[in-house]
N, C-alpha and C positions, 0 to 999 in steps of 0.2 A: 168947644163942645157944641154941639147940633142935636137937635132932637128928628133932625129931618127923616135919618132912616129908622126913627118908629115912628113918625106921624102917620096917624090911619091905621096904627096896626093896637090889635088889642091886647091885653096885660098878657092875658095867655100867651099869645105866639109870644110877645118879648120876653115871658119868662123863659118859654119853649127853648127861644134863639139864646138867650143868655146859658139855659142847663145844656146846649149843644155844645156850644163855643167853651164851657166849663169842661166837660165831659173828653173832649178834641184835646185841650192844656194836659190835664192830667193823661190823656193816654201816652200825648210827645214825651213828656216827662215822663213815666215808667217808662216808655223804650229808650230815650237816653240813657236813666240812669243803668239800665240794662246793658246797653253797647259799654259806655263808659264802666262798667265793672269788669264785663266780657276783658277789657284790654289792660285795664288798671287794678287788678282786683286785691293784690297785694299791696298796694298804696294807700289805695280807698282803706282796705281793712287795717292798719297800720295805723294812719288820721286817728279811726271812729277809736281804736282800744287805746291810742293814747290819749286822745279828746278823755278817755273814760278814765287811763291813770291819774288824769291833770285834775279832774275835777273831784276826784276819789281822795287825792292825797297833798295837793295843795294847801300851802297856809298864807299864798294874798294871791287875790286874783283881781285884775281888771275886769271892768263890766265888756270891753271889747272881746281880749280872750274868754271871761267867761261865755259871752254870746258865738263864739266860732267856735267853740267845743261843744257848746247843746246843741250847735247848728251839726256839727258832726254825728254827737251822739241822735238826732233828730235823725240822721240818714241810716245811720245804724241798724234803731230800732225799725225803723221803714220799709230798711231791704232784707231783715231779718237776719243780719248781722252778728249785731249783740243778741245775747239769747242767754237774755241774764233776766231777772226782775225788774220791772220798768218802776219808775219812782211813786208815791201816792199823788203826787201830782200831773200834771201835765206835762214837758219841755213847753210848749205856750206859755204856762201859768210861771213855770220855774225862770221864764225870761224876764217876764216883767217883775218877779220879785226880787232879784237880784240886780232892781237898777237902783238907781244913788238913793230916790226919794222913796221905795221901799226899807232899804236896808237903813236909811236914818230911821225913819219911824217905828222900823223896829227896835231900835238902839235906845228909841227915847232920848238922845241926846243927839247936839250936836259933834259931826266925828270926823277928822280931815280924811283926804284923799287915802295916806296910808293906811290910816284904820278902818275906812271903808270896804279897801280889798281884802282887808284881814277878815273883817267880819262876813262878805260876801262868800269869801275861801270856806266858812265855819259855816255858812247855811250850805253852801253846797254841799260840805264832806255828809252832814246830817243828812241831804236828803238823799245822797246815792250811798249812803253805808249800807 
């Protein structure tokens, strides 16, 4: 790391250059994910609705698939896809609650690996019912 291309330069313009270079990300992205639906659009919709039966109707889920199916359902809701009721949470908020050291403490107890996914399965169905 270097500080060298903002030396001299004031908070402003680096904020400036930083919301440009933000603004530049997010536009590549919408046109991607715009071409990549243009050609795929039946695949992509396919993922996102079963990303949505997995987490709807499942009773163990790993924290890995649970996180590639809100990553799905995440694109879903995004590209206006799903066009359902989005959760009272976040997908943000529902990733991080859904990891190991959320779902113990919720549990209040300690709960091995298979009961883990069991319980993470039973907060998911709750939150997209």
């Amino acid at each position: 790391m270097s500080n060298q291309v903002t030396l001299g330069k004031s908070e402003n313009d680096i904020i400036q250059g930083l919301q440009s270079v933000a603004r530049n990300v997010i536009d590549k992205e919408n046109w991607l994910r715009e071409r990549m639906f243009d050609r795929h659009s039946l695949d992509i919709e396919n993922n996102i609705f079963r990303a949505y039966g997995v987490l709807l109707y499942s009773r163990k889920v790993t924290v890995k698939e649970a996180m590639d199916m809100l990553s799905e359902i995440r694109l879903g809701f995004a590209m206006g896809i799903l066009d359902l009721p989005k959760p009272g949470k976040s997908i943000y908020q529902i990733m991080m609650e859904i990891q190991p050291g959320h779902i113990l403490r919720e549990a209040g107890q300690d709960l091995d690996d298979n009961a883990q996914d069991v319980a993470r399965a039973e907060y998911l169905r709750r939150t997209f019912a």
